[in-house]
N, C-alpha and C positions, 0 to 999 in steps of 0.2 A: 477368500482371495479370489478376486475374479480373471478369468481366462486371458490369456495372451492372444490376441490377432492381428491382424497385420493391416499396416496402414497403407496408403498408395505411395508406391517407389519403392516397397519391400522392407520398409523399415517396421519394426517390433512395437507395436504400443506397447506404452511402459505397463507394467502390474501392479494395481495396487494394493500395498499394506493394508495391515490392521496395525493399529497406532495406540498406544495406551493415554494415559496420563500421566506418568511414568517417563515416558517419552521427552516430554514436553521439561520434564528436568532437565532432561540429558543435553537437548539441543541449548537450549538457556544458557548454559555452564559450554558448551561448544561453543557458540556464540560469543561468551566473553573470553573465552581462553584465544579464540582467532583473533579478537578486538585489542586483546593486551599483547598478541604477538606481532602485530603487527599495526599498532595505533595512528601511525602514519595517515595510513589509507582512508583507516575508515572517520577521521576525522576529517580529513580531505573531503572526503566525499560527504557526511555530516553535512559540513559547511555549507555546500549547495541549497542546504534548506536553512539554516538558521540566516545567514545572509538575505534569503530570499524572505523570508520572514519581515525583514526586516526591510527590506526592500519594498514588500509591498503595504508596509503601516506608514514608510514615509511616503509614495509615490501616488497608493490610491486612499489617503488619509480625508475622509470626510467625501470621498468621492466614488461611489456606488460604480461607476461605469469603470474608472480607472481600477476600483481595487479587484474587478470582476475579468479584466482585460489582463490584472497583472499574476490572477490566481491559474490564468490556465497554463503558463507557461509551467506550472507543479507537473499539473498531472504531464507534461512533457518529457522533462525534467527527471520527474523520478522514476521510471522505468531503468536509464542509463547508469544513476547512481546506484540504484539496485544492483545492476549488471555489474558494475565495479566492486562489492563489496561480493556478491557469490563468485567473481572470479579469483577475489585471494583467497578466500575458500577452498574451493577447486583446487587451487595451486599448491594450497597447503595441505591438502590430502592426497596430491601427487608429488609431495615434497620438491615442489619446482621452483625454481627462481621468482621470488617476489623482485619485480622491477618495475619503475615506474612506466618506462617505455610498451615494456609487454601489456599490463595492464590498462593504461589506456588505450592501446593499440586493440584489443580486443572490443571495449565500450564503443570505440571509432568503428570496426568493424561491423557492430550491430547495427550502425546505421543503415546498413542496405540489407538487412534481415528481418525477420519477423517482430523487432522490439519493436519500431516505429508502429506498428499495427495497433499492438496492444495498447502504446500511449495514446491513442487516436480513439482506441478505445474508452479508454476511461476518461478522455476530453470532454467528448459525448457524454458519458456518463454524469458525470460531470453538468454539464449546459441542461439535461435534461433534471436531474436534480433540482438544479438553480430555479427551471422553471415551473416544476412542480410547486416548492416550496413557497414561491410566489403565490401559485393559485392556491393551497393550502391560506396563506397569509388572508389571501383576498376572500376567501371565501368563507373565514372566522371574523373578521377584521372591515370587510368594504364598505359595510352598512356604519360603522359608528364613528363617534366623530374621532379624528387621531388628533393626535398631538405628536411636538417635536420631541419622539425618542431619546435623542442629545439629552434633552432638557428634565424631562420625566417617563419613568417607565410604569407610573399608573395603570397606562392603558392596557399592560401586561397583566395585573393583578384582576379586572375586570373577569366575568366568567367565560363571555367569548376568549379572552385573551388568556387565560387559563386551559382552554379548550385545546386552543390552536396551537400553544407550544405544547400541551400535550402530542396534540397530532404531527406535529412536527416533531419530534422525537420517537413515535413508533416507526413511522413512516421510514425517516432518516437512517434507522436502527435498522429497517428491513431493506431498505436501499444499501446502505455500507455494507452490510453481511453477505448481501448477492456479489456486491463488487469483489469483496476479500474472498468469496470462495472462484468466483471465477479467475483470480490471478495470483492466488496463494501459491498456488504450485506451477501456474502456467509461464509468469516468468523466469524464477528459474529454469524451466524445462527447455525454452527454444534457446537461454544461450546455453545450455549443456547438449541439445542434441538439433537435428536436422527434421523441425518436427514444422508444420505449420502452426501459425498462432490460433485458427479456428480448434483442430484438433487439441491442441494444449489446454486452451481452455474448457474444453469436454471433459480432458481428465482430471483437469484443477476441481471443475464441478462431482466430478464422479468421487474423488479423494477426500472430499467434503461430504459429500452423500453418504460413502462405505463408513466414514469415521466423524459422524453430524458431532457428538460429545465431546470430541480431543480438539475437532477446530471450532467451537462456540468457545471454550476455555480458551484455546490458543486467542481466537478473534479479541476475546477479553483482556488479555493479558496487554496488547497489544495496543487497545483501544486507550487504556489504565496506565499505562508505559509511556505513552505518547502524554495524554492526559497532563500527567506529572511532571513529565518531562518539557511541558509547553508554559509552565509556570512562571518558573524564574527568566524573564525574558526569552524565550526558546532554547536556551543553553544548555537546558539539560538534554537536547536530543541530539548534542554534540559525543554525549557518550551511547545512547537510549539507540536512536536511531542505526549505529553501525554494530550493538548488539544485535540489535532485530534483524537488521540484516543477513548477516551470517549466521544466529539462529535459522531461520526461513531458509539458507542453504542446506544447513543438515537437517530439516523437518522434512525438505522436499527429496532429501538423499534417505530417510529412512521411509519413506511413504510411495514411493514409488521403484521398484527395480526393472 
């Protein structure tokens, strides 16, 4: 367990747990028990991406700049429905009033806190992926002759092109993983306490570090979750997505005190 000290303004860095595997039951099953007590919500807030989903197959449909212009308004976006779904949480481990008003009134409230940061964060993150991915593309791919994708994916079975979704997949894999450990616990944490977002994500990375096995499982679970859940027209992340959420509330309530 590592030492408690103190942040600027006197406030307590949180401590972090040790986390089992064992664990990662328990929140799952927390998870769906919040989801079915209160289904309202977190299909509410679900919606925001299966909508958006769909929003962005009709609006940037065949068009690279449009679907690229209507993908970032996600990572925006989902910061606050995150915050939505660990606030019935919360509410429901302080047995308080689930009410529509309170609950967005709180989402509304992060607006001038440290979530906006974090979403800005992973914008970035985001834009910088897009443009790696690119040079990755271009640097398996510039030399030979293409053809239209649409039409034939040939050029993918090629061993350059063999090569390059491989590297775009390690790559991808070690990008996603840095993003999920620096916000696995860091958004939870600034809407539960008075924390910065630079700090929060020091401990989101620390709580990943102390416990590398329980969050490579958890990151899987979720990757696999989502995965499945993006199949049947996005619909399934109508149920998927507001478990994970409220799981990710009690992962980040038993890993840090």
């Amino acid at each position: 367990m590592a030492a408690t000290d103190t942040l600027s303004g006197g406030a307590a860095r949180p401590t972090v747990q040790r986390l089992s595997l064992g664990d990662l039951g328990e929140v799952m099953r927390a998870g769906f028990t919040d989801f079915r007590r209160a289904p309202q919500f977190g299909l509410f807030f679900s919606a925001v991406y299966v909508f958006g989903g769909f929003l962005m197959l009709w609006v940037g449909a065949g068009h690279v700049t449009w679907t690229l212009a209507t993908s970032l308004g996600f990572p925006l976006i989902a910061p606050f429905a995150a915050a939505g779904l660990y606030e019935v949480s919360r509410r429901m481990e302080k047995d308080q009033a689930l009410e529509w008003g309170g609950i967005l009134g709180i989402v509304w409230q992060e607006r001038s806190r440290q979530l906006p940061w974090l979403g800005a964060i992973i914008v970035i993150y985001f834009l910088f992926w897009t443009f790696l991915a690119h040079m990755i593309f271009a640097l398996f791919m510039g030399l030979s002759t293409m053809t239209n994708v649409t039409e034939s994916y040939d050029v993918f079975l090629t061993p350059n092109g063999l090569m390059m979704i491989a590297a775009e997949l390690v790559v991808g894999a070690i990008l996603a993983f840095l993003l999920f450990a620096l916000t696995v616990v860091s958004l939870p944490l600034v809407l539960d306490r008075e924390i910065d977002f630079v700090t929060a994500m020091l401990v989101s990375l620390q709580t990943v570090r102390e416990n590398l096995t329980v969050m490579l499982v958890w990151a899987g679970i979720i990757a696999v979750l989502t995965l499945l859940a993006l199949l049947p027209w996005f619909l399934g992340l109508m149920i998927v997505l507001p478990v994970l959420g409220h799981a990710t509330w009690h992962l980040y309530r038993k890993a840090l005190a």
